[in-house]
N, C-alpha and C positions, 0 to 999 in steps of 0.2 A: 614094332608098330602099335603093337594093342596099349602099352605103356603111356606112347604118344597119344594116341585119342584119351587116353584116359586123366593125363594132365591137360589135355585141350579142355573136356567136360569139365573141369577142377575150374581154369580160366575162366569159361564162362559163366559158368555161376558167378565166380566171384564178382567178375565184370559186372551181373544182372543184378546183384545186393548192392554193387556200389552205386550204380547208376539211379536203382530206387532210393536208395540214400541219397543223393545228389537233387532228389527231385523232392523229397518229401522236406529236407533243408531249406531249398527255395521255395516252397508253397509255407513253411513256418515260422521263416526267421529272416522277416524285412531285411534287417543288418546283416544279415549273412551271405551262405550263399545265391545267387542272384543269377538266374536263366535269363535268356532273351525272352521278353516279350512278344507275342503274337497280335499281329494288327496294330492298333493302336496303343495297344497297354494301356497305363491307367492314364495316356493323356487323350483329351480329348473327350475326357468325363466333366460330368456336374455335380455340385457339390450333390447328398442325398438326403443331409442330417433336416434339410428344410430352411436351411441358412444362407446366405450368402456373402459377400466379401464388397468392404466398402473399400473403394482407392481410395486413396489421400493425394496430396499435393504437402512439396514438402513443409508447407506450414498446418498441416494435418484439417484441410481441408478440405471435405468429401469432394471429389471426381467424378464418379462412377460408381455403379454398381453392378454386379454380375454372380451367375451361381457358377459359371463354371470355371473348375480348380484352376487357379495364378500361383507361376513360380518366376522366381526374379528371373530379372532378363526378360520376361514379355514384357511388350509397350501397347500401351493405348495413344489413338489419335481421339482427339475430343470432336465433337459436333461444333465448336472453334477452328479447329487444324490445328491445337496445342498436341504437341509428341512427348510423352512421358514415358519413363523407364520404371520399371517395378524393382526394387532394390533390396524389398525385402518385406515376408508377409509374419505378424503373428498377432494368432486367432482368426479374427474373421477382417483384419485390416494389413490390406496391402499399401505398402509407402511406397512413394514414386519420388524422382525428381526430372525435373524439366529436361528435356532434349534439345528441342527451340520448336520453332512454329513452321509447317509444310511449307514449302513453296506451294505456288499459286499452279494448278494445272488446267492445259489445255485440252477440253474436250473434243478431240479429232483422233488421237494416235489409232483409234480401234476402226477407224473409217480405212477405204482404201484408196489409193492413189491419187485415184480421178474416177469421177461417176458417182463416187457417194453420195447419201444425202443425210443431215441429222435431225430432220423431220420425218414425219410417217413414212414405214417401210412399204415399199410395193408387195401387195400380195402375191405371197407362193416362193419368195427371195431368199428366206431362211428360218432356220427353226431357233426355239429356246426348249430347254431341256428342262426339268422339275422332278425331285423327288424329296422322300424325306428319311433320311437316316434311322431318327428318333419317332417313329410314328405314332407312338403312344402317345407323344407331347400333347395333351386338351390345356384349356381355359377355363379355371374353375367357377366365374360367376354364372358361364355358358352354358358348360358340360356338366357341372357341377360337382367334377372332379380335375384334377389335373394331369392325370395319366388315364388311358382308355384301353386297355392292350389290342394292339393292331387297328385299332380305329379311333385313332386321337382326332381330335377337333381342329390337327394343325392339317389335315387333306382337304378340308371346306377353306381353310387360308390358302392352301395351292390352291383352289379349283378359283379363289376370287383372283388370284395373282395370273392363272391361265387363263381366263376367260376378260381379262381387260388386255393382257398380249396379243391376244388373237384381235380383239379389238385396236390396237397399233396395228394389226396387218402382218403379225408375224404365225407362222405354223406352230404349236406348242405340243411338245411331249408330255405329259403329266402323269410319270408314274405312282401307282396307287398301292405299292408292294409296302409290305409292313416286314419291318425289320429285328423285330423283336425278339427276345427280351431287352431291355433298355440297360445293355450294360458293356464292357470293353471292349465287345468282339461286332457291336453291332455296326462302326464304321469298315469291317471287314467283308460282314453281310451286303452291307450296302454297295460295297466295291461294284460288285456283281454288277448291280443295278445301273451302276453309274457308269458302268463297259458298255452293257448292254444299248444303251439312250445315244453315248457317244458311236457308234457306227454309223448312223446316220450325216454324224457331223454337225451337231449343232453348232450355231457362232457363239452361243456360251450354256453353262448348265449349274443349275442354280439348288443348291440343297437348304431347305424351308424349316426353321427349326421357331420356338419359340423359348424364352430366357426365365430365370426363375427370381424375382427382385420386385421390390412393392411395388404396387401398380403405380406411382407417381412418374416410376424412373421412366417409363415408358408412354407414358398418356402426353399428348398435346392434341391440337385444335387446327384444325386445316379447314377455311373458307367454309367456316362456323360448326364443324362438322368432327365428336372428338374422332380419334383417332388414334393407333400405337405407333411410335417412332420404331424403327429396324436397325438393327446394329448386323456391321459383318466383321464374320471372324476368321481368321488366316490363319494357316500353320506355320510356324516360324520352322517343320523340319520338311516343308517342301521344296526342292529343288525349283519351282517356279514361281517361290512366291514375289520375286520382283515383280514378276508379269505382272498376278493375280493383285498386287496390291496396285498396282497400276490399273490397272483394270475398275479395282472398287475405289480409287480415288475420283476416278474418272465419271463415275456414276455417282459417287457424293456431290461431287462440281455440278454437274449438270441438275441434278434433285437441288441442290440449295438454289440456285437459281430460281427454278418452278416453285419447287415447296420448301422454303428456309426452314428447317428446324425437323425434317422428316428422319434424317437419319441422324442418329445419336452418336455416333461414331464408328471406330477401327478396334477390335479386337487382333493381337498378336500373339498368339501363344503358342505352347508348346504342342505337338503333333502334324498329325499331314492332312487330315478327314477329306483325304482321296483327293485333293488338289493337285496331285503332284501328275494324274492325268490328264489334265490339260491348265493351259495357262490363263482359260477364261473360265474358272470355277470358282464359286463363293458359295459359303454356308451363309443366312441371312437367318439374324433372330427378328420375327415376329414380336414384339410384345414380349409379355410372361403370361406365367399361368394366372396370375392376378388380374389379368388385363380381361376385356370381352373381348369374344371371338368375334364379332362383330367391328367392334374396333378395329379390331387384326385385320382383318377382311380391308375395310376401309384404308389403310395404311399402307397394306401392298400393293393396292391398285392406284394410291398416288404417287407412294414407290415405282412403279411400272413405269408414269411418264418418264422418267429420264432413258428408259432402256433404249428406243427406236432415237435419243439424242448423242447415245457414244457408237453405238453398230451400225445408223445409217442402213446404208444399202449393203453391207455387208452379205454376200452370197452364202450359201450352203457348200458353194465350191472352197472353201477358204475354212478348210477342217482345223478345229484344235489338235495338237499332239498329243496322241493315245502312247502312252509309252507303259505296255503292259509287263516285260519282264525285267524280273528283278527288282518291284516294287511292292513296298507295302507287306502284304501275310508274306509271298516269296521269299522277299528278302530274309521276314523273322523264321522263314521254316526252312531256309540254308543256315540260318546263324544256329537254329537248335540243333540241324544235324551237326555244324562243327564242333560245338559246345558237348554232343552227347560221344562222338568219336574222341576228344581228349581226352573224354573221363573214361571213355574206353581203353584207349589207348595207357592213361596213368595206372586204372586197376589190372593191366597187362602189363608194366612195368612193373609193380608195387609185388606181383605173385611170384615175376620171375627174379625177384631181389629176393623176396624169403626163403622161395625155395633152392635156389643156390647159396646164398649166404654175403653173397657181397656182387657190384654191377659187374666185374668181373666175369664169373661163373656166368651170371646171369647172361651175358653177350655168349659165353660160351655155349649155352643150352641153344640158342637161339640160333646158331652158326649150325650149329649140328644136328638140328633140326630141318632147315632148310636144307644142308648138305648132303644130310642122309637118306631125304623121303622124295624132296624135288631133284635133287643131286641125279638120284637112279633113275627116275622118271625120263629127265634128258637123257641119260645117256642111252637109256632103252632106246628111245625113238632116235637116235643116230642109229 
């Protein structure tokens, strides 16, 4: 018996050097070995170098501009309805080629059956939900910096985006949790937050960000008044993004109508940033940090009119889908444990190869192991 324990202790160590090696490789060597990711991993960041990424068309004609990271296969819809495909990035130029052009949508699907309405909502009917993932995001002609830690200057853009909602006539949640530090883990912080708001039931829940790209990309003029155009941005690894992209086309339609030129387009990229809990969720960039907060302000409250034009009379009884397990951190913190059990599992193979000499022995140790220690065990308790 003491024998056994004493090659068990042997195992594990060895098991505990491999395992640290297995982790120390993946935190080293990009090309190498490669763990799961926790939260979002690296998508669903922005660029940090102070740069950003011009689209092309493929006669390399700027598109767009954006700070946060594009990897082929995201599409953009333009502030046209033009659908382009990103096919491939280097440096700070992403190439596209054409898709074709959206069809035309009807802004009703978010209404319900009969009794809607897509003018002003009856007070007390339903709620809108607001937070901010990135709270540090400020405005630097405003704040005079672009990042604020825990008190960015994009919670005065919710509280203008809240306080013209409530002005529609709808209930508004406006959380003010700061989620910081501004880095991979903080759409996983923000999870929390965004569970928490959803119990209620909001009819949607909107996470408030603003973009990092010259202020031109962002600035236009609404009824002589400047203002920042908003872009929203989608996970292309959400299970709902049909809905969700239906949902923000829906709200394009209706905005161009009121205010032609307010929303600048459709981000498609890589990640989930918490979409995947309900089907009426979008992250909305504000402006950039280049832009005035002021602007920003102004932009989301002409943003706003089209909200009470796709949800109508949309009740509080009419819950999004909260589909809390097996998503998101979950998921990546089952994938680590399987990921850490194989390697557990290989450095338990790899000791009982050496130390018997070939897989052989090695099954044999293992038979009579189990035979001899659990073997007597059963039989005792007969």
């Amino acid at each position: 018996m003491r024998q056994w324990i004493n090659r068990l202790l042997v195992m594990v160590m060895a098991m505990t050097i491999l395992v640290g090696a297995a982790g120390t490789l993946a935190a080293a060597a990009p090309g190498g070995l490669s763990l799961p990711r926790t939260g979002e991993g690296v998508y669903g960041l922005e660029r940090t170098d102070g740069k950003y990424y011009t689209i092309t068309d493929e006669h390399n004609k700027p598109l767009d501009y954006t700070a946060h990271i594009l990897y082929p296969g995201d599409e953009i819809i333009t502030a046209d309805n033009l659908r382009y495909q990103i096919t491939g990035i280097r440096g700070d130029i992403a190439s596209t080629r054409l898709v074709g052009k959206e069809a035309a949508v009807t802004v009703n699907s978010f209404l319900p059956a009969a009794g809607g309405t897509s003018g002003q909502v009856a007070a007390g009917q339903q709620e809108i939900a607001i937070y901010h993932t990135h709270s540090d995001e400020s405005y630097d002609p405003s704040d005079g910096t672009s990042s604020i830690y825990a008190h960015g200057g994009i919670f005065q853009v919710g509280d203008a985006f809240a306080a013209k909602l409530k002005g529609e006539g709808f209930k508004v949640l406006h959380s003010l949790r700061p989620h910081d530090p501004h880095d991979a883990n903080a759409y996983t912080r923000s999870r929390r937050t965004a569970v928490e708001l959803l119990k209620t039931g909001p009819a949607a829940i909107f996470d408030l960000h603003r973009d990092a790209a010259p202020a031109n990309v962002y600035s236009a003029t609404v009824d002589g008044q400047p203002i920042t155009k908003v872009r929203f941005v989608l996970g292309r690894g959400n299970p709902h993004i049909s809905a969700n992209l239906q949902f923000a086309k829906e709200i394009k339609a209706a905005e161009d109508q009121l205010h032609p030129g307010v929303v600048q387009g459709i981000l498609l990229t890589q990640g989930n940033f918490n979409q995947d809990l309900t089907p009426r969720s979008l992250l909305i960039e504000v402006g950039a940090n280049t832009n005035a907060k002021d602007a920003a302000e102004r932009g989301v409250s002409f943003f706003s009119d089209a909200i009470p034009k796709v949800l109508g009379g949309v009740t509080t009884g009419t819950r999004p889908i909260v589909e809390l397990p097996a998503t998101g951190a979950n998921r990546a913190n089952w994938n680590a444990a399987l990921w850490i059990a194989l390697i557990a599992a290989g450095a338990l193979a790899g000791y009982l190869y050496i130390n018997a000499g070939s897989w052989q022995g090695a099954w044999d140790q293992v038979r009579r192991f189990l035979g001899g220690e659990f073997g007597h065990r059963i039989r005792d308790r007969r």
